[in-house]
C-alpha positions in Angstrom: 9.6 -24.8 16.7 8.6 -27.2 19.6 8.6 -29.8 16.8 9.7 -33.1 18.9 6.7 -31.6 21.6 4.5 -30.6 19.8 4.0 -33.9 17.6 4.2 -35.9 20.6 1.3 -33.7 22.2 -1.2 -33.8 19.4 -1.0 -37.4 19.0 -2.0 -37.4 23.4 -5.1 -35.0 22.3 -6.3 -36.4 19.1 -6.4 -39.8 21.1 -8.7 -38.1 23.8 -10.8 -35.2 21.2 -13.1 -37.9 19.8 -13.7 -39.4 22.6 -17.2 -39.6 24.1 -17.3 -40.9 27.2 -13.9 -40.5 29.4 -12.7 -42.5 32.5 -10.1 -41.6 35.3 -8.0 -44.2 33.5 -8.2 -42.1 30.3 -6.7 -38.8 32.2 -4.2 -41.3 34.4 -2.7 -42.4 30.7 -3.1 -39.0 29.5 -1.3 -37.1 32.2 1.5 -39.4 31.7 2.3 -39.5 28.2 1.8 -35.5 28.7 4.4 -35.7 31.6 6.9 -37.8 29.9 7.0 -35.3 26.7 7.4 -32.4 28.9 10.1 -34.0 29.8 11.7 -35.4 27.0 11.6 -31.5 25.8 13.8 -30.0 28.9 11.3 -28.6 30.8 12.7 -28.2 34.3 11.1 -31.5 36.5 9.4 -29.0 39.3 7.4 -27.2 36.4 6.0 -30.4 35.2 5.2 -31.9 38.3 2.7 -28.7 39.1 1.6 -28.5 35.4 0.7 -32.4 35.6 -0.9 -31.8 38.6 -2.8 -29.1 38.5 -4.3 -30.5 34.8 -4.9 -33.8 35.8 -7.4 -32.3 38.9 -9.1 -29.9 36.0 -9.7 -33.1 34.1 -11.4 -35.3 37.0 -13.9 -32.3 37.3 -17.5 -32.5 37.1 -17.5 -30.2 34.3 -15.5 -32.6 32.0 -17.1 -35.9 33.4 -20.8 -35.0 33.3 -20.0 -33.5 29.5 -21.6 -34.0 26.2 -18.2 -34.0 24.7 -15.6 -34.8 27.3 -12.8 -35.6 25.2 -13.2 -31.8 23.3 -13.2 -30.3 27.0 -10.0 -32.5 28.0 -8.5 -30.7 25.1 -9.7 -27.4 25.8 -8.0 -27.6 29.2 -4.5 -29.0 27.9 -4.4 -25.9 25.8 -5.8 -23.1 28.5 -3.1 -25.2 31.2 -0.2 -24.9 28.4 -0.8 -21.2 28.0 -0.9 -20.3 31.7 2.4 -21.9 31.8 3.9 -20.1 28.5 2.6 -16.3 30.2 -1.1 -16.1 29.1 -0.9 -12.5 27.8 1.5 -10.9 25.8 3.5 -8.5 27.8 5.0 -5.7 25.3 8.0 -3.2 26.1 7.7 -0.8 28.6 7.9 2.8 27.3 9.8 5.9 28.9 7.1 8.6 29.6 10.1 10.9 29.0 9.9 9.7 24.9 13.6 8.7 25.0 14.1 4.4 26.1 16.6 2.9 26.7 16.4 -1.1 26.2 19.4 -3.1 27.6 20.2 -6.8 25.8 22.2 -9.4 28.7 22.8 -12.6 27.7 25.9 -15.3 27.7 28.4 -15.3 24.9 26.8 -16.8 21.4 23.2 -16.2 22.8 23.0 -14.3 19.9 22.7 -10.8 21.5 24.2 -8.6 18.5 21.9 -10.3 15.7 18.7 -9.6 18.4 19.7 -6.0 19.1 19.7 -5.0 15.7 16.3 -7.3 14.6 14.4 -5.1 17.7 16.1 -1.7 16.1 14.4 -3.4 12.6 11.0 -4.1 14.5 11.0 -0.5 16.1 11.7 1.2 12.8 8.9 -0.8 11.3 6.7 0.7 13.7 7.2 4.1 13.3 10.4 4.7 16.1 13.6 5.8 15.5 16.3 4.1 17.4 20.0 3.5 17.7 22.2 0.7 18.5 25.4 0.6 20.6 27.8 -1.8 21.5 29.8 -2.3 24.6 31.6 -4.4 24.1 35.0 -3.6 24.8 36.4 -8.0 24.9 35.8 -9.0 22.0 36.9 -7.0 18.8 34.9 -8.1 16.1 31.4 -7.7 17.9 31.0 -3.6 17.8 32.0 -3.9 14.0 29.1 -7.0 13.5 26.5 -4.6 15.0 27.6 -1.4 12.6 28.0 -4.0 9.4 24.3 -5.5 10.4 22.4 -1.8 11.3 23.8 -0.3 8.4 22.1 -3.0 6.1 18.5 -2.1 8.2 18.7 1.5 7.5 19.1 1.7 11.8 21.4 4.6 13.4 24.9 2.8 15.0 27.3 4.3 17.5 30.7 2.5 18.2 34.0 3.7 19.4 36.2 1.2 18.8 39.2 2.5 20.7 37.2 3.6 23.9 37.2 0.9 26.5 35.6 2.0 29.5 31.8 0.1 28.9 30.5 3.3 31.0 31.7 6.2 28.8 30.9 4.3 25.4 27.0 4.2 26.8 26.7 7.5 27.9 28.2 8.9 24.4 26.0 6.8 22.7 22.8 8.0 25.0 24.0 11.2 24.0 24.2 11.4 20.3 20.7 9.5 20.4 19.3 12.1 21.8 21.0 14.4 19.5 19.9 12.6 16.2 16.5 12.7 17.9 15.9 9.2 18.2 13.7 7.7 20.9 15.1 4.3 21.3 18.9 3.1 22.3 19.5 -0.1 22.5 22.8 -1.3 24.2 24.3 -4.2 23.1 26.6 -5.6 26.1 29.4 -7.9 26.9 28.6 -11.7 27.2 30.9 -14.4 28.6 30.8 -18.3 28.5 29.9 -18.7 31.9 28.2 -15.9 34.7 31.0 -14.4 36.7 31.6 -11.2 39.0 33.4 -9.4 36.8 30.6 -9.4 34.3 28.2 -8.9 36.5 29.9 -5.4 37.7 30.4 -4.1 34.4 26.4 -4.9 33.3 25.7 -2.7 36.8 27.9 0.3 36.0 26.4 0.2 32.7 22.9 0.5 34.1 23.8 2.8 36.7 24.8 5.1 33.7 21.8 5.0 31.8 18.9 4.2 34.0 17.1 1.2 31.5 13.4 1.1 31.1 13.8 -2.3 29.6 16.5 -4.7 31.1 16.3 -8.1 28.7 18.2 -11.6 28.5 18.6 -12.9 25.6 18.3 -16.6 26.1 19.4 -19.4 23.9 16.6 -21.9 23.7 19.6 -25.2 22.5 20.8 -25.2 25.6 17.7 -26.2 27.7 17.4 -26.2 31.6 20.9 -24.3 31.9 18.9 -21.3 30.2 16.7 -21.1 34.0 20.3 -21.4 35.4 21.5 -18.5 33.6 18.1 -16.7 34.0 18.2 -16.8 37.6 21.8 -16.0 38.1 20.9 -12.9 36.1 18.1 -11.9 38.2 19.5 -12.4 40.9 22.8 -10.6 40.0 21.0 -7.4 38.0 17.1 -8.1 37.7 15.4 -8.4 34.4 12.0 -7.2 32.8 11.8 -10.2 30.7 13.4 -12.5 28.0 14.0 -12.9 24.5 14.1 -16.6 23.3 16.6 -16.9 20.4 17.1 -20.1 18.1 13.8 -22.0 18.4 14.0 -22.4 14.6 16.6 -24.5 15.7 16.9 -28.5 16.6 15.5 -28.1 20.1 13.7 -29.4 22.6 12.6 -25.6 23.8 11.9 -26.7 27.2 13.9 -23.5 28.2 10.6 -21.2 26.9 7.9 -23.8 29.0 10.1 -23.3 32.1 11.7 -20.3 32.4 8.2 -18.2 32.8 6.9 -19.9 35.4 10.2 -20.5 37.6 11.3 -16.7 37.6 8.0 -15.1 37.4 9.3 -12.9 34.3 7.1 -12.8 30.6 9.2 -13.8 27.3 8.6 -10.8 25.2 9.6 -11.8 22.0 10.9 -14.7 20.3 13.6 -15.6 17.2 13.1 -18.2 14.7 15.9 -17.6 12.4 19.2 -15.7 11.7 17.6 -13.3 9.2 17.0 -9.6 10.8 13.1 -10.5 9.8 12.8 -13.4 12.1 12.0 -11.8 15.4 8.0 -11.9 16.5 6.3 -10.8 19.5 5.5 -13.7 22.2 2.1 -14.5 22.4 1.5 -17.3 25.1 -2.1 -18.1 23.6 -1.0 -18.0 20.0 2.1 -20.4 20.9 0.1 -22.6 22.9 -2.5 -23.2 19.9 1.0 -23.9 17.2 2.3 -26.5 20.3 -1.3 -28.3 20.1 -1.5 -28.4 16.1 -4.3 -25.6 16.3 -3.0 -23.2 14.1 -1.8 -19.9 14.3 -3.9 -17.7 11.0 -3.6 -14.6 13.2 0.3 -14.8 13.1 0.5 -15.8 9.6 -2.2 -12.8 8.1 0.2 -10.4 10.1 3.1 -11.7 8.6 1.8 -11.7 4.8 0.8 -8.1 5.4 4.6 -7.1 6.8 6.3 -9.2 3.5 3.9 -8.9 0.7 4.6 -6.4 -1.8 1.2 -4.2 -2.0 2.0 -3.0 -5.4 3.4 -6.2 -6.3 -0.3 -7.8 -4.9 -2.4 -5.1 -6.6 -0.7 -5.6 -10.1 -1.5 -9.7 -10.1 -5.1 -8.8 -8.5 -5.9 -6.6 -11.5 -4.2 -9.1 -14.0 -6.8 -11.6 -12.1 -9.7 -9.6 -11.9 -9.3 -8.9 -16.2 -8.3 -13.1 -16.3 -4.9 -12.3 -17.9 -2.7 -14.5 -14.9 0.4 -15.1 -16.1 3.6 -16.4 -15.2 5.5 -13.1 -14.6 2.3 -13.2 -12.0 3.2 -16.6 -10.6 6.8 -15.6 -10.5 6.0 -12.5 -8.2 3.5 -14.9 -6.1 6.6 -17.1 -5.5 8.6 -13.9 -4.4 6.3 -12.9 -2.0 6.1 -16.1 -0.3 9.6 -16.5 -0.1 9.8 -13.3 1.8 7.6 -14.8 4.5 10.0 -17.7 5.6 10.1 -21.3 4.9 7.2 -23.3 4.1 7.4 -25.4 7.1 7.0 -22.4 9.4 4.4 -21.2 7.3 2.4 -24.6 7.6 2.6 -24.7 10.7 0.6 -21.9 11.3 -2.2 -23.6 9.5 -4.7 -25.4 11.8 -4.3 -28.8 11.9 -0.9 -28.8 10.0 1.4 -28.8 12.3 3.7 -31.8 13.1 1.7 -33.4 10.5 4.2 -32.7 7.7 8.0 -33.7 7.5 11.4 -32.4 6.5 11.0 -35.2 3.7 7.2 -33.8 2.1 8.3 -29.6 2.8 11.2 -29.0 0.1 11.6 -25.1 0.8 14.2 -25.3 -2.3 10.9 -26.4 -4.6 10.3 -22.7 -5.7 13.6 -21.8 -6.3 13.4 -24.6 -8.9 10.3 -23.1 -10.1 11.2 -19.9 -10.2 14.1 -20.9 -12.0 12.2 -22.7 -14.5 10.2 -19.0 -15.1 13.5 -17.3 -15.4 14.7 -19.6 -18.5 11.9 -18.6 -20.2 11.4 -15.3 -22.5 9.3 -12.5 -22.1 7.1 -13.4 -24.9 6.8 -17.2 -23.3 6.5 -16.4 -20.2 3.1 -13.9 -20.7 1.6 -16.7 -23.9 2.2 -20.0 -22.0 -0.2 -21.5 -24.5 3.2 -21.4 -27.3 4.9 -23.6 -25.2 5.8 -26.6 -27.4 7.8 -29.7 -26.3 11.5 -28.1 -28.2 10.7 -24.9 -26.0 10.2 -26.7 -22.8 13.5 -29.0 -23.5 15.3 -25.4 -23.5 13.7 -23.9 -20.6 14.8 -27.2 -18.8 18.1 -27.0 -19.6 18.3 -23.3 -18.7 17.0 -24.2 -15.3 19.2 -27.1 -14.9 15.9 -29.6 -14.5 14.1 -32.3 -16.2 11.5 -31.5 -18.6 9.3 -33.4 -16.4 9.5 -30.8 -14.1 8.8 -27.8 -16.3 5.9 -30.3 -17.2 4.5 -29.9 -14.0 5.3 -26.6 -13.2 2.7 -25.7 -16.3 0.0 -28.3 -14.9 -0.3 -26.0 -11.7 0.1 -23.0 -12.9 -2.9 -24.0 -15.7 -4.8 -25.2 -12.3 -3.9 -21.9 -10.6 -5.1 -19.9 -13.7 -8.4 -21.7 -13.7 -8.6 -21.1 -10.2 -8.1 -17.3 -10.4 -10.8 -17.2 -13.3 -12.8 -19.1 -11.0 -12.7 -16.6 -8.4 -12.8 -13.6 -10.6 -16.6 -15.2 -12.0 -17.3 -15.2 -8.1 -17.4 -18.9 -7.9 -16.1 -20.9 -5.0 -13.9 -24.4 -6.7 -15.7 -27.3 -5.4 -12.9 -29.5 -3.3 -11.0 -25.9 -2.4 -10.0 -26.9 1.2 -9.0 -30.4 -0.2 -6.0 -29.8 -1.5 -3.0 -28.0 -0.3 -3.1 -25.7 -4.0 -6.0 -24.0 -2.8 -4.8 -22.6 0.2 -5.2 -19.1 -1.4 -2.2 -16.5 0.0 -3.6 -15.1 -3.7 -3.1 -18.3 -5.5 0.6 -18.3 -4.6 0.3 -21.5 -2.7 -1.9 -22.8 -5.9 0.7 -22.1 -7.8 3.1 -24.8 -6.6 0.4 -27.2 -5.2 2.8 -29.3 -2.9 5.9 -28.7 -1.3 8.4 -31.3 -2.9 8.8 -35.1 -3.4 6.7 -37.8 -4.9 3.4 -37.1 -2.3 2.8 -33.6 -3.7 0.6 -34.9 -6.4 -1.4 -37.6 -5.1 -4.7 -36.5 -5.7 -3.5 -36.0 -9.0 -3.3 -39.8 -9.9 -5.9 -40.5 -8.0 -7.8 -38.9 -10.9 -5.8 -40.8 -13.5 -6.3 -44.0 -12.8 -10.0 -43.2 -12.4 -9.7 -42.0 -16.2 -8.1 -45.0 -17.2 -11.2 -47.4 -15.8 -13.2 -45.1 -17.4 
């Protein structure tokens, strides 16, 4: 998310963070390598201008010149000038004060309106609502179908009527069986088209003539940059909106589209989507984002989504096996499960301060504990809960089972032997010396011990670090 932006942006503040003593040269040089980024990432060329602008006169204050630390307050008012820009507070969805909202999704064709309607039913449910999903879309066949195929496998309410194609009718049956199955959310999943045109444009107004929305949303796609703020104006223009949902940011994009499209139309991104699974749909939080952007972290974000993926049961089983120092693999195997659940470990880095755009596609191998869980699954019961019987023929089996090297079941025991004395470690109440050293003790309940790196030869460098200092020994 951001990726290209946000690397190029932490290397402009770590240049100016350790710097004591700043001078208008500093902030010129700043300003520009700030500007050019913003640019190289979409953001519309008017935006920047004002951003550059209005930063670059914050800097040349007294404040930040007469400093102890000027280079920590230059930072400082990157990051509170980036999140003015983003929104600055979350805005959340507006609620009917009858108890029944309706919550209509616009959006061009392959914005990926049907997938978003149906991971906001998902988020509702989660949070104690009941709604139901509708499509109107009476031009392309397939799309009511998608939505009943993909709310079915959420456990969320669908109406379609396949044969009906008046837009109008279909929305005002579906508002009505809502209300008779006594949910209190319907969201309509509309038309799209390649390009804005009239004649979708008077269909989405009969549509909200029908139903009176409390929430009118575009669903944006964040790959196609600037034209985004095209589309977002036409729409606003054409219909008005209460805000935006940014879809595909997981994706290879600039995401200049979600720096822009906030301050040119005045309207607060509500949530974002990071990924094609029903799960990967988050509220916006301008401050939050603006801290990932900068390489600042984002442990608010991450504790809330361990909390929505993590198995309590599952958690409360390996705590006890912890807390009577009997971790075993079966534990490490449901450690892996859980953070599996949580998304890929690139995402989930980058939530940890000072992580992000610091590790590459080439150092995060999300397929890593699939091989390791693998490896787990070739063994027996009896091998799996007494590593200790592990002997060099049982290890060449479990290899072959899991279609790796022995090497590699190898070092799959040499963490989890780490992890274990970790987790008796913890269970005596004593702290690891070193623990914020390495990437294995990163905690998540020693899941992230368990693996210790994330794939290729770096993983274990600190690990023959101490090697050769045996052999000199």
């Amino acid at each position: 998310m951001f990726e290209s932006l946000s690397t190029k942006l932490q290397n402009v503040t770590a240049k100016m963070r350790g710097k004591s003593r700043v001078t208008e040269a500093d902030i010129k040089e700043m300003t520009r390598e700030i500007r050019m980024a913003l640019l190289e990432a979409d953001v519309d060329y008017a935006v920047v201008k004002d951003f550059v602008s209005d930063m670059g006169t914050k800097c040349l204050g007294a404040d930040v010149m007469q400093s102890l630390t000027p280079g920590q307050q230059i930072v400082k008012i990157v990051r509170e000038s980036l999140v003015e820009l983003l929104g600055s507070d979350e805005v959340k969805l507006k609620v009917s004060p009858t108890g029944f909202t309706t919550i209509i999704l616009y959006g061009l064709q392959g914005a990926g309106k049907t997938t978003t309607a149906v991971k906001l039913a998902k988020l509702l449910k989660a949070d104690g609502k009941r709604p139901m999903t509708v499509s109107v879309d009476v031009h392309r066949p397939a799309a009511a179908q998608q939505l009943k195929i993909l709310s079915d496998g959420v456990g969320v309410d669908c109406y379609i009527a396949p044969d009906e194609k008046n837009p109008v009718t279909i929305v005002r049956d579906a508002e009505a069986k809502a209300r008779y199955n006594l949910c209190n959310y319907l969201i309509v999943d509309t038309a799209g088209r390649t390009v804005v045109d009239d004649e979708l444009m008077n269909e989405l107004k009969d549509i909200n003539s029908a139903v009176n929305p409390t929430e009118k949303l575009l669903v944006v796609d964040a790959m196609i940059g600037q034209e985004a703020v095209n589309v977002a104006q036409a729409f606003e223009e054409a219909i008005g909106m209460d805000g935006f949902i940014m879809t595909k940011l997981d994706g290879d994009t600039r995401g200049g589209a979600a720096l822009s499209i906030r301050k040119i139309t005045g309207k607060p991104i509500k949530y974002i989507c990071v990924g094609e699974k029903v799960d990967n749909i988050e509220p916006f939080y301008p401050q939050r984002m603006a801290d990932r952007i900068l390489g600042m972290g984002d442990v608010v974000s991450l504790i809330e989504k361990a909390s929505q993926t993590i198995d309590e049961d599952a958690a409360r089983k390996s705590m006890e096996n912890l807390m009577n120092n009997k971790f075993t693999l079966d534990d490490l195997y449901s450690q892996f499960e859980q953070i599996k659940k949580m998304g890929s470990l690139k995402d989930v880095m980058g939530m940890l301060p000072g992580m992000s755009g610091k590790l590459d596609d080439a150092e995060i191998d999300d397929k890593i504990i699939d091989r390791q869980m693998a490896i787990i699954s070739s063994m027996t019961k009896r091998e799996r809960r007494n590593p200790q019987i592990l002997d060099a023929s049982r290890r060449k089996r479990i290899a072959a089972g899991a279609g790796v090297q022995v090497s590699d079941v190898n070092k799959l025991m040499m963490q989890y032997e780490q992890s274990a004395k970790l987790m008796k470690q913890f269970a005596g109440g004593k702290l690891p010396k070193g623990l914020g050293r390495t990437a294995g003790g990163m905690g998540m309940g020693g899941g992230l011990g368990g693996f210790g790196g994330f794939g290729g030869g770096k993983t274990t460098s600190h690990k023959k670090k101490g090697k050769k200092k045996k052999g000199r020994r």
